[in-house]
C-alpha positions in Angstrom: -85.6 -73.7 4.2 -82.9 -71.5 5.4 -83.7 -69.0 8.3 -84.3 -65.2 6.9 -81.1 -63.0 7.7 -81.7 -60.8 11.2 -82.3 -57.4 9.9 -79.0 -54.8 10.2 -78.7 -52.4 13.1 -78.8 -49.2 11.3 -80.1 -48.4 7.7 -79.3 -44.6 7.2 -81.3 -42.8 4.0 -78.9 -39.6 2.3 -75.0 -40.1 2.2 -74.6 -36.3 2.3 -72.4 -34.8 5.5 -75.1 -35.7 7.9 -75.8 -39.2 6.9 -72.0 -40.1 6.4 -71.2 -38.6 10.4 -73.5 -41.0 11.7 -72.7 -43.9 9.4 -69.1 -43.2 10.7 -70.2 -42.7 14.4 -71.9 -46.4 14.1 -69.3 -48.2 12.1 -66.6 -46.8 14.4 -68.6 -48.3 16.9 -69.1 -52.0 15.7 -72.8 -51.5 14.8 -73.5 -52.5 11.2 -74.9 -50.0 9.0 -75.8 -49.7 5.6 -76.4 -46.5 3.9 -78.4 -45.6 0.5 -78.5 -42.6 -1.4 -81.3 -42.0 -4.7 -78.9 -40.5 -6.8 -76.9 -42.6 -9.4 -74.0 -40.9 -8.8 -71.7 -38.5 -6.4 -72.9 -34.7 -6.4 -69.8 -32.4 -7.3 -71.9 -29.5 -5.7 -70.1 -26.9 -3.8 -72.9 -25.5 -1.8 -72.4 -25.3 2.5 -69.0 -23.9 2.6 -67.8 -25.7 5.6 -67.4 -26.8 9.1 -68.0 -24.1 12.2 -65.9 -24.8 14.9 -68.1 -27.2 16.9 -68.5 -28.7 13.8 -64.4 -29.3 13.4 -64.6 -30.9 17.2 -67.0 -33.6 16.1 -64.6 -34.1 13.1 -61.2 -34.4 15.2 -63.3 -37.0 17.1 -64.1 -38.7 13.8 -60.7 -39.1 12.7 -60.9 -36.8 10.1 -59.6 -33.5 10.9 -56.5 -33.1 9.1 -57.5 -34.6 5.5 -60.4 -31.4 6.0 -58.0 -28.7 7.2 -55.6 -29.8 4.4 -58.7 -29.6 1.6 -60.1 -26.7 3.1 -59.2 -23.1 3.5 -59.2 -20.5 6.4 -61.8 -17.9 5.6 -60.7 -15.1 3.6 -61.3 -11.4 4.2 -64.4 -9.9 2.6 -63.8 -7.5 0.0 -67.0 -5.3 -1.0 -67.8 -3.2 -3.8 -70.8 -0.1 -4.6 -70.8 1.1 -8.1 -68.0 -1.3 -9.3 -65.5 0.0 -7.0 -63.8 -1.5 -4.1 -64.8 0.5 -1.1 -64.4 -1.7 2.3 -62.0 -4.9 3.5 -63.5 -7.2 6.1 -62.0 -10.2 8.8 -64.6 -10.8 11.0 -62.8 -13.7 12.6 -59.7 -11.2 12.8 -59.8 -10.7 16.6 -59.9 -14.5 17.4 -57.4 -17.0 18.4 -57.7 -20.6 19.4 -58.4 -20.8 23.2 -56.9 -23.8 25.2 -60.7 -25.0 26.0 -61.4 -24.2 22.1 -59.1 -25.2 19.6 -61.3 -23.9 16.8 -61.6 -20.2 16.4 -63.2 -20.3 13.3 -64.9 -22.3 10.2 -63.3 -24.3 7.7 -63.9 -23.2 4.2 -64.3 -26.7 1.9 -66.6 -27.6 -0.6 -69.4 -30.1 0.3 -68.2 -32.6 -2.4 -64.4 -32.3 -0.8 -65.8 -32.8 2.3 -68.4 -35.8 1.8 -64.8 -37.3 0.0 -63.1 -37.2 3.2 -66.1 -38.9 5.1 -66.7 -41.5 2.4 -63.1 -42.5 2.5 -63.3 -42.5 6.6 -66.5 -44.9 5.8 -64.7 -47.0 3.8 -62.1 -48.0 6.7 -64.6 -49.6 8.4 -65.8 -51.8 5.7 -69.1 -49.3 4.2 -69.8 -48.3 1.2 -72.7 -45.8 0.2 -75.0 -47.7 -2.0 -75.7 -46.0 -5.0 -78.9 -45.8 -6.9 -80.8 -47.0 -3.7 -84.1 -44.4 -3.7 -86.7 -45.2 -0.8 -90.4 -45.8 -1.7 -91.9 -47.1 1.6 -91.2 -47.7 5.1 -93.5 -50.6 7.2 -92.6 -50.7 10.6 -93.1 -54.7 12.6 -92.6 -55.3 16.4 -89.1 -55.4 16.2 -87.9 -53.8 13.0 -88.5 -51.6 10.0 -88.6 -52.9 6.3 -87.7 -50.5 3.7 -89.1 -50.7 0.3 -86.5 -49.4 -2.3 -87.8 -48.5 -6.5 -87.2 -51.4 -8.0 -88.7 -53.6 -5.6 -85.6 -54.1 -3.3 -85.8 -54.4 0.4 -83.5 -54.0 3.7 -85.0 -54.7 7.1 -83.2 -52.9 9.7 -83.7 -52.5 13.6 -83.7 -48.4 13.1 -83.8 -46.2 10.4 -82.5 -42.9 10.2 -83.7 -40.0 6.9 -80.4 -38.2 6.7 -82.4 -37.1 3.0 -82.2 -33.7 2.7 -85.6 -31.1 2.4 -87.1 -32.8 0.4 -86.9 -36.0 2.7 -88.8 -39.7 1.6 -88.1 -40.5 5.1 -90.2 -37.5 6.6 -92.6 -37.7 4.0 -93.1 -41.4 4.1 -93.8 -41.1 8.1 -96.8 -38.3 7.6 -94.5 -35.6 9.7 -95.6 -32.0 9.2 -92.9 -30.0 7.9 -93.9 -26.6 9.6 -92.5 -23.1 8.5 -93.1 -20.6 5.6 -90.9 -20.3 2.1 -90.3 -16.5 1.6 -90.7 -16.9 -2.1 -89.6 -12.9 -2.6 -86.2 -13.6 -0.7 -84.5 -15.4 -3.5 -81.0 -15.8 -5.3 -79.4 -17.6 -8.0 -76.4 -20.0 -7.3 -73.5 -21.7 -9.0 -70.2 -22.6 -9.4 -68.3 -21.1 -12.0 -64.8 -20.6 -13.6 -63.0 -17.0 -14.4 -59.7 -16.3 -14.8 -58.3 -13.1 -13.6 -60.0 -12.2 -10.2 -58.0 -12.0 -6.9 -58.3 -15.3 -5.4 -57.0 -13.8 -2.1 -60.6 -11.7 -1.3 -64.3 -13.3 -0.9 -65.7 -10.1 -3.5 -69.2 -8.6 -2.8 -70.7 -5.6 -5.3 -74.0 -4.2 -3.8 -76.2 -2.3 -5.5 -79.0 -0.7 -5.3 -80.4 -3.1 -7.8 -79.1 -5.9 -7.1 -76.0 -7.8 -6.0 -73.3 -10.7 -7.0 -70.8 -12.6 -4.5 -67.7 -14.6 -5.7 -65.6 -16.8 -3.2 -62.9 -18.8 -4.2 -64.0 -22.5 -4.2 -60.8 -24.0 -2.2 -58.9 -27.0 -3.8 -59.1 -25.5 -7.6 -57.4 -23.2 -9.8 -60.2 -21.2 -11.0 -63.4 -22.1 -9.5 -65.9 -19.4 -7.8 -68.9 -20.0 -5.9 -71.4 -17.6 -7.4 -74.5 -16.1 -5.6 -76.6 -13.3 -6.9 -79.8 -11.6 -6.5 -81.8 -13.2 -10.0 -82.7 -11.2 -12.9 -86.3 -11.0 -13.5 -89.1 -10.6 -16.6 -91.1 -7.7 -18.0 -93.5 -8.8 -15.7 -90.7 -8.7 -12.4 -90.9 -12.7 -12.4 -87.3 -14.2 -11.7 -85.4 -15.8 -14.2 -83.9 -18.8 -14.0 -80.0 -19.4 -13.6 -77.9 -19.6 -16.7 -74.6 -19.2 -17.8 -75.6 -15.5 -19.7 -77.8 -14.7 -16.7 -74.7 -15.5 -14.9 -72.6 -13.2 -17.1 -75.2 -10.5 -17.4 -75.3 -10.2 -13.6 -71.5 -10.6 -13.4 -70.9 -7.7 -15.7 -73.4 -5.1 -14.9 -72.5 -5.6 -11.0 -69.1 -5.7 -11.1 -68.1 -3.6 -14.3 -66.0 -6.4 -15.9 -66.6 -8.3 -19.5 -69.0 -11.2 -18.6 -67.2 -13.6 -20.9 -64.4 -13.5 -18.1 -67.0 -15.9 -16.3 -66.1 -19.2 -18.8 -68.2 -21.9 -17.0 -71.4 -22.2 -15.1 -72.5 -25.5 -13.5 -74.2 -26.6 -10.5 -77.0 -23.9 -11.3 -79.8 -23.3 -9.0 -82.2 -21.2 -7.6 -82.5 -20.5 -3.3 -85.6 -19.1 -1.8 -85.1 -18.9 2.1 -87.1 -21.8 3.8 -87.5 -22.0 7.5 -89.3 -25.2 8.4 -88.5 -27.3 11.0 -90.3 -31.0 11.2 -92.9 -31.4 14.1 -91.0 -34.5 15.6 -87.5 -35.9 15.1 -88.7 -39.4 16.0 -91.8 -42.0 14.7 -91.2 -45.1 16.6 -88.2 -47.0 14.6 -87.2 -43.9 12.6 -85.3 -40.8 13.1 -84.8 -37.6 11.3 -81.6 -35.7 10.8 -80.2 -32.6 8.8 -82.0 -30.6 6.6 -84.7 -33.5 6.6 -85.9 -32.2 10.1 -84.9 -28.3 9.7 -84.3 -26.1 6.7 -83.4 -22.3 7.5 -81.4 -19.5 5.9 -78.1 -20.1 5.2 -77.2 -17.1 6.8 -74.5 -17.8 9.8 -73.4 -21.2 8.0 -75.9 -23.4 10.4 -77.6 -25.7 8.0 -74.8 -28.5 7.0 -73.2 -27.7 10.7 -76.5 -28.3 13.0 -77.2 -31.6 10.4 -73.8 -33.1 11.3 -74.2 -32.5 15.0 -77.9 -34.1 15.0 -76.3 -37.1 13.6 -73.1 -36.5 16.3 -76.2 -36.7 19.3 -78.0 -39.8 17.8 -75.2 -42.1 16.8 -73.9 -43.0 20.3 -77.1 -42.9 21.5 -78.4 -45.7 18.3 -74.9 -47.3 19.1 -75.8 -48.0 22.7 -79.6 -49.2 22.1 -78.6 -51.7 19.4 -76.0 -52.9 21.5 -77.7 -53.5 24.4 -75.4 -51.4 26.8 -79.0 -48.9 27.4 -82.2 -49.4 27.2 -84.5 -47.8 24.3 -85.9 -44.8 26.1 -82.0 -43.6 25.5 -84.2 -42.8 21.9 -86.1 -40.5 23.3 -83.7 -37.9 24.6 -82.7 -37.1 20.8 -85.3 -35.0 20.0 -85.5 -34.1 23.5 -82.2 -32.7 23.2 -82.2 -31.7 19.6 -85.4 -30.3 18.0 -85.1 -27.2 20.7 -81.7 -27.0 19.4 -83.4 -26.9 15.4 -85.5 -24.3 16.8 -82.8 -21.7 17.9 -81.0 -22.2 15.3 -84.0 -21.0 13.0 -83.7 -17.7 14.9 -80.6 -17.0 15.0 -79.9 -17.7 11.2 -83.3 -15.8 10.8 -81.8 -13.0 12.8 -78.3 -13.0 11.0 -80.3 -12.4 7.6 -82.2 -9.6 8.9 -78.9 -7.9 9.8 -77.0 -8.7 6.9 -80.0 -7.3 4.5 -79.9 -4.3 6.3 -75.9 -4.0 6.5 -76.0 -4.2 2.6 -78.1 -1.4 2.2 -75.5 0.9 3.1 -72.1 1.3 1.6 -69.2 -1.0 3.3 -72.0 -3.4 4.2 -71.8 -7.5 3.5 -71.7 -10.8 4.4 -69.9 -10.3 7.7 -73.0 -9.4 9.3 -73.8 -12.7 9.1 -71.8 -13.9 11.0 -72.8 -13.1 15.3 -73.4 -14.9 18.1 -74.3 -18.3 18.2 -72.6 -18.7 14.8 -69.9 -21.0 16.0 -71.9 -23.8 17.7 -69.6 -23.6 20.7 -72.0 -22.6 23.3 -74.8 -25.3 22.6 -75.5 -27.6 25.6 -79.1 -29.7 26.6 -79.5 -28.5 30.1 -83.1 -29.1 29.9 -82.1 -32.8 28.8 -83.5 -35.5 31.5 -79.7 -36.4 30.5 -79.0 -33.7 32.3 -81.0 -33.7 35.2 -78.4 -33.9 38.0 -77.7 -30.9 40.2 -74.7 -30.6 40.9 -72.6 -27.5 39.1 -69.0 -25.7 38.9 -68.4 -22.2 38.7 -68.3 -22.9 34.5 -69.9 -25.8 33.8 -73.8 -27.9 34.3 -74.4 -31.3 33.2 -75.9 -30.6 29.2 -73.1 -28.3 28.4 -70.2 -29.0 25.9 -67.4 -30.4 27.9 -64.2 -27.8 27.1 -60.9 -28.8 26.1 -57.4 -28.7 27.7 -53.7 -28.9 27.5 -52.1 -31.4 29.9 -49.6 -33.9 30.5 -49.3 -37.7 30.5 -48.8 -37.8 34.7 -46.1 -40.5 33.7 -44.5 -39.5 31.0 -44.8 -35.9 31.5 -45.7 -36.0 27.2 -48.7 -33.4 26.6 -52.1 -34.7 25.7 -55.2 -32.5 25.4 -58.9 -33.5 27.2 -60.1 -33.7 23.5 -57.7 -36.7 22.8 -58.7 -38.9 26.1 -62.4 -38.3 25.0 -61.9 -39.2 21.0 -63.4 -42.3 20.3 -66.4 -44.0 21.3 -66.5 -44.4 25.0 -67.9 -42.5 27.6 -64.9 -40.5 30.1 -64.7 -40.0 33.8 -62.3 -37.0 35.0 -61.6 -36.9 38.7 -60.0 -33.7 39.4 -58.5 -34.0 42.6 -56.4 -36.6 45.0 -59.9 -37.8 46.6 -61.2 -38.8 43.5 -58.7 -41.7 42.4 -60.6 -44.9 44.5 -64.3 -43.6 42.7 -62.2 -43.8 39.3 -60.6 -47.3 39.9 -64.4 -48.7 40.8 -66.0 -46.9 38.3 -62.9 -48.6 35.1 -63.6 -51.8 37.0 -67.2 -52.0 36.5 -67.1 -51.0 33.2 -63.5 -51.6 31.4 -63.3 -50.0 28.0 -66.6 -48.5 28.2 -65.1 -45.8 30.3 -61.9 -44.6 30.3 -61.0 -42.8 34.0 -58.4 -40.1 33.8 -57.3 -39.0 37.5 -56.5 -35.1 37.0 -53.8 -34.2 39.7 -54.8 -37.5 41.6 -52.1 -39.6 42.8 -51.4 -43.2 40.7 -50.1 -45.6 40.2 -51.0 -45.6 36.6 -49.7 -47.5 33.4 -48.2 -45.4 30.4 -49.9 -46.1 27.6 -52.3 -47.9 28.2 -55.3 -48.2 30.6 -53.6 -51.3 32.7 -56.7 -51.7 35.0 -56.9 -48.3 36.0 -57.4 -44.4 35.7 -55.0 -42.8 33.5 -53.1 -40.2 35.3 -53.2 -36.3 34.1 -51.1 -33.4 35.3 -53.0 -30.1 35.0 -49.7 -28.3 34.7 -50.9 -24.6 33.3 -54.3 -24.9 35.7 -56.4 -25.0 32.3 -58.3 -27.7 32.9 -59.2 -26.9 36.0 -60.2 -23.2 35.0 -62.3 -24.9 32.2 -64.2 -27.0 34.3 -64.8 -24.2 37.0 -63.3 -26.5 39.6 -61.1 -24.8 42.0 -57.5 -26.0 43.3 -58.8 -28.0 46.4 -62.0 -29.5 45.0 -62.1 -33.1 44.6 -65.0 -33.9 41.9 -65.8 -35.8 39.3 -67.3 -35.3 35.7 -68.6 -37.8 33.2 -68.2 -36.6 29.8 -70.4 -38.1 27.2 -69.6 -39.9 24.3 -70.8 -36.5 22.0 -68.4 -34.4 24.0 -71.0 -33.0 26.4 -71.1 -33.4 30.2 -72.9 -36.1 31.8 -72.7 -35.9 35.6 -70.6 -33.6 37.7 -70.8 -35.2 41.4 -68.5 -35.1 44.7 -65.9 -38.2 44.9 -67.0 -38.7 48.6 -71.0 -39.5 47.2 -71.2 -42.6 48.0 -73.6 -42.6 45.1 -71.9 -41.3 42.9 -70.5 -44.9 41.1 -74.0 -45.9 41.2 -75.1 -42.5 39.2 -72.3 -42.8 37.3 -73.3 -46.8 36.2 -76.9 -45.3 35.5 -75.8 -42.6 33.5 -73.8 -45.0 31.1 -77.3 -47.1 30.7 -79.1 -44.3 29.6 -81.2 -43.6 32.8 -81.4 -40.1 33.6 -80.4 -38.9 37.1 -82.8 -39.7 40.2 -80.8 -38.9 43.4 -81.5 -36.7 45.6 -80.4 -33.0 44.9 -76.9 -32.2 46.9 -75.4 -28.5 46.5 -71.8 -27.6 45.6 
């Protein structure tokens, strides 16, 4: 009788943006992963309108940034209405430029089936396909795996599992996790995606009224399709009606004062009540939540589809490392260490964008720009309360937890550019020493671990290999001072930073520690820092 087949790494539940990052993040990896969705087809829903600009970061590291900045759109201005009539233009990203420590300035506009496209096909170069058809009934965990129980009477035994499902989540239902929040059943809209002819394609359009309200945006990537939002029309008795395309047409008219039969085509058609709920744990022993399976909120800010595909960016490596034997498992635990606090400020602040926007659109020349504010951008996220973070060491600019910054610099050999962001992209974990005293801690630290880490010496003398990493640090030349005004380091400091494999920093420590390859080796097995605290 022939031995049962070991169970795969990595069984991820939902193939929308969240559960494709982290199928990519483990493929890219070498982990095998298989991925199941319930529905019998791919969704042609619009619905989150794009990447923010950490978002994009996690994406460039993906390999997938220029299919979704040649899909997508830059956002357009805002153009808003009272009484039919255009009254107010709006560019709330107007003012902002890409920064040479931020590449990004602002979100992506591209429709969620565009971008789960891209992903897929990314998916597909490593070999995975999303399984179709494939809806979860139970989960039994054993000693040393979890067996999933698929309609049908199908299984898949798996070392992990991770519910990338959506609200309605099998995964966090199937584990007994509380789902805790409130569903504002007053705050409500109806949504769609629908086709008119005729409208300026060059303006997101808001009409306000005092009774009501309808948004258009152009849906990127089509000729003449709109995503539609609008307060619902209700009964006699004031109950809400339910989407259709004459509701849709109704609303369209009397809001905006053109003939509804402009609006051709309604499909896609649902109703949003504002849910904030956030799941009381991210993790039950061999299974993990991510996405809107661990937190739903308002989609005010554009958080929702953004906070889901950084979850997944946190828990891949982290999986990756585990299965692979390069840490050991209480690596786990620092994911919803590091991440449900995360969930939890991102519930305020898209609850706090919503209260301002409802009260900009009471007022003529109010709209949806109010929703966008700090902490909209998901550049200044960091876990500095992370045991990952622990050590206490610190720049003028920087603490271990926070996101590591990009910069422009040069190939010390060649003298060709190459920004930070393209010595961290891919799967290993990266040392910068900035400094000439750092070059002998970066050579021990790439010959203890090879391609693990890849050591870049900033301004530290080589000799180093073009091209390749040759045994050694790769040299950089700091030539404009921006990575060393990122990093808060001044011009005759010799230190060294680990940067994670999520783009967040590590370790910062001196190059003359004499702990400091040790820290470095513990970091990389998932130990968090015990040394002794030294002072910069």
């Amino acid at each position: 009788m022939p031995a049962p087949a070991p169970p795969i790494p990595v069984l991820v539940v939902g193939s929308g943006p969240t559960g494709l990052t982290l199928a990519i993040d483990l493929a890219r990896r070498g982990v095998g992963v298989r991925i199941i969705d319930k529905s019998a087809r791919f969704p042609r829903s619009s619905r989150a309108k794009g990447p923010n600009p950490r978002s994009l970061e996690v994406l460039e590291d993906l390999g997938v940034i220029d299919a979704v900045l040649a899909a997508g759109a830059a956002p357009l201005p805002m153009r808003k209405y009272r009484g039919g009539v255009a009254i107010a233009d709006a560019e709330p990203y107007a003012g902002l430029r890409p920064t040479p420590d931020a590449p990004y300035d602002r979100p992506r506009m591209i429709a969620q089936w565009q971008l789960e496209e891209v992903l897929r096909a990314r998916l597909a170069e490593y070999g995975v396909r999303v399984e179709l058809g494939s809806e979860l009934v139970a989960l039994a965990e054993g000693e040393a795996s979890v067996t999933a129980t698929l309609a049908g009477g199908g299984r898949i035994e798996a070392s992990y599992v991770a519910g990338c499902d959506g609200g309605h989540s099998a995964v966090r239902k199937l584990l007994g996790i509380p789902f805790e929040g409130r569903t504002a059943e007053t705050q409500q809209m109806v949504c769609g995606d629908v086709e008119i002819e005729g409208l300026d394609r060059g303006f997101w359009h808001q009409w306000f009224d005092e009774d009501g309200a309808v948004m258009l945006c152009p849906i990127p990537g089509t000729r003449s399709g709109w995503w539609f939002q609008a307060g619902p029309e209700t009964d006699a008795s004031g109950a809400p009606v339910p989407p259709s395309l004459a509701g849709f047409r109704r609303l369209f008219a009397k809001h905006t004062g053109l003939p509804g039969d402009r609006l051709t085509e309604a499909t896609l058609l649902s109703t949003y009540r504002v849910n904030e709920r956030m799941a009381a744990r991210y993790r039950v022993g061999r299974a993990f939540l991510a996405g809107d399976a661990a937190h739903v909120h308002s989609i005010a800010g554009g958080l929702g589809m953004n906070t889901g595909i950084q979850d997944a960016y946190n828990l891949g490596w982290k999986l990756a490392r585990v299965v692979s034997g390069l840490a050991g498992p209480a690596l786990l635990d620092t994911y919803e260490e590091e991440r449900l606090p995360v969930a939890a400020e991102v519930l305020d602040i898209s609850g706090q964008r919503l209260r301002a926007t409802l009260e900009a659109i009471r007022k003529p020349g109010g709209g949806l720009d109010s929703a966008v504010g700090p902490g909209t951008n998901g550049l200044g996220g960091g876990y500095r309360w992370s045991s990952l973070a622990a050590s206490p060491l610190a720049t003028s600019r920087l603490r271990p937890g926070d996101r590591a910054p990009d910069a422009p610099c040069r190939d010390a050999t060649t003298g060709a550019p190459i920004r930070l962001f393209d010595a961290f992209a891919g799967p290993h974990f990266t040392l910068l020493g900035f400094g000439t005293g750092t070059t002998r801690a970066l050579r021990e630290a790439t010959a203890a671990h090879g391609e693990d880490l890849r050591a870049y010496g900033v301004d530290a003398p080589g000799p180093y290999e073009p091209g390749h990493h040759a045994g050694g640090p790769y040299g950089l030349a700091d030539h404009a001072g921006h990575a060393r005004s990122a990093y808060g380091i001044g011009p005759d400091d010799d230190l060294l930073v680990l940067v994670r494999p999520d783009n967040h920093v590590g370790l910062i420590a001196r190059s003359d520690d004499g702990r400091a390859v040790a820290e470095i080796a513990a970091h990389l097995g998932g130990i968090p820092y015990s040394g002794t605290e030294c002072r910069s």
